[in-house]
SELUM-283900 format. One record per residue (C-alpha): x, z, y; residue in three letters. Coordinates in Angstrom, 3 decimals, decimal comma, padded with zeros to 6 digits. Layout:
<nodes>
X Z Y Ala
...
</nodes>
This chain:
<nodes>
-003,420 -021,635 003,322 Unk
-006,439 -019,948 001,801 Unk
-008,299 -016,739 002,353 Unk
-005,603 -014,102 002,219 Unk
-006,467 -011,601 -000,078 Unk
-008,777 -008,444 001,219 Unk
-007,211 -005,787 001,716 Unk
-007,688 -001,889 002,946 Unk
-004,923 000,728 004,387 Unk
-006,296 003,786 004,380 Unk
-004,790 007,637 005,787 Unk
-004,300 009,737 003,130 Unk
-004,379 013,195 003,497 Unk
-001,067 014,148 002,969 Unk
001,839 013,873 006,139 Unk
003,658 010,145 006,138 Unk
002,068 008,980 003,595 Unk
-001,088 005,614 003,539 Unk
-002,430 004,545 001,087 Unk
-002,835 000,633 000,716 Unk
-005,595 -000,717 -001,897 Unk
-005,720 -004,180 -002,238 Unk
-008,820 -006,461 -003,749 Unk
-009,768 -009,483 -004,353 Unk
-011,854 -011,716 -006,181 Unk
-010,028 -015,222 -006,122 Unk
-006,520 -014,525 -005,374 Unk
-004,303 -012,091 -007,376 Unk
-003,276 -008,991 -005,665 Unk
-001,258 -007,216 -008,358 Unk
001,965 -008,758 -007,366 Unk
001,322 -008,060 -003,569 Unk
001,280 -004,470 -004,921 Unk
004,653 -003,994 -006,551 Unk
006,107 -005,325 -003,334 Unk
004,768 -002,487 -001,798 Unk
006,173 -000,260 -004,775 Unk
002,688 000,287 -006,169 Unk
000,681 -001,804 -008,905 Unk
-002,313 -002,433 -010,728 Unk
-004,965 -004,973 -012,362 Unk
-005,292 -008,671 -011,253 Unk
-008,045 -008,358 -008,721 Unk
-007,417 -004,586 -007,496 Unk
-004,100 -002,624 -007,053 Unk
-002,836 -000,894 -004,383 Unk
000,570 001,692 -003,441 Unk
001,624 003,724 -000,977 Unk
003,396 003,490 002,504 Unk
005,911 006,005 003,774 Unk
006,226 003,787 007,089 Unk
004,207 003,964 010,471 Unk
000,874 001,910 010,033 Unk
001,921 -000,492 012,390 Unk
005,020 -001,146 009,948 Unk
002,800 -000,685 006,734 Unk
000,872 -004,078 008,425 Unk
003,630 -005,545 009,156 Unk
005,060 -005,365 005,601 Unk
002,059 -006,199 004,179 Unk
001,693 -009,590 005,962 Unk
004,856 -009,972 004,935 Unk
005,261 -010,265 001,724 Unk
001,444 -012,133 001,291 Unk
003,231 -014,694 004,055 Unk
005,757 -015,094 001,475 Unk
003,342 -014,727 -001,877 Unk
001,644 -017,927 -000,217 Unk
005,229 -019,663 000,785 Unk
005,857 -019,316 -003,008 Unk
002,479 -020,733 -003,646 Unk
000,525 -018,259 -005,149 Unk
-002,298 -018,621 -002,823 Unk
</nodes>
């Protein structure tokens, strides 16, 4: 498998809530996004997370594990 895509959670500041942005320059991220019921351009998008951060990672390797499976990556 390549590279996985970069990525960044981030706290925001309001209760139960991170914020996940997503980037990268080779692989497309936009479709990782909308699995985490967010969006955006090709190379940059990102959502939000009402789950724990452990389970925000956890969902996130998820659904790139199956974005590669699919071969997208």
């Amino acid at each position: 498998m390549r590279s996985l895509p970069r990525r960044s959670i981030q706290n925001e500041q309001k209760e139960n809530q991170i914020g996940v942005s997503l980037r990268s320059k080779t692989n497309p991220v936009d479709k990782i996004a909308n699995e985490l019921g967010g969006g955006g351009h090709k190379n940059a998008a990102g959502g939000k997370s009402f789950m724990t951060m452990d389970e925000t990672i956890k969902h996130y390797e998820k659904c790139v594990k199956e974005y590669a499976n699919e071969g997208n990556l």
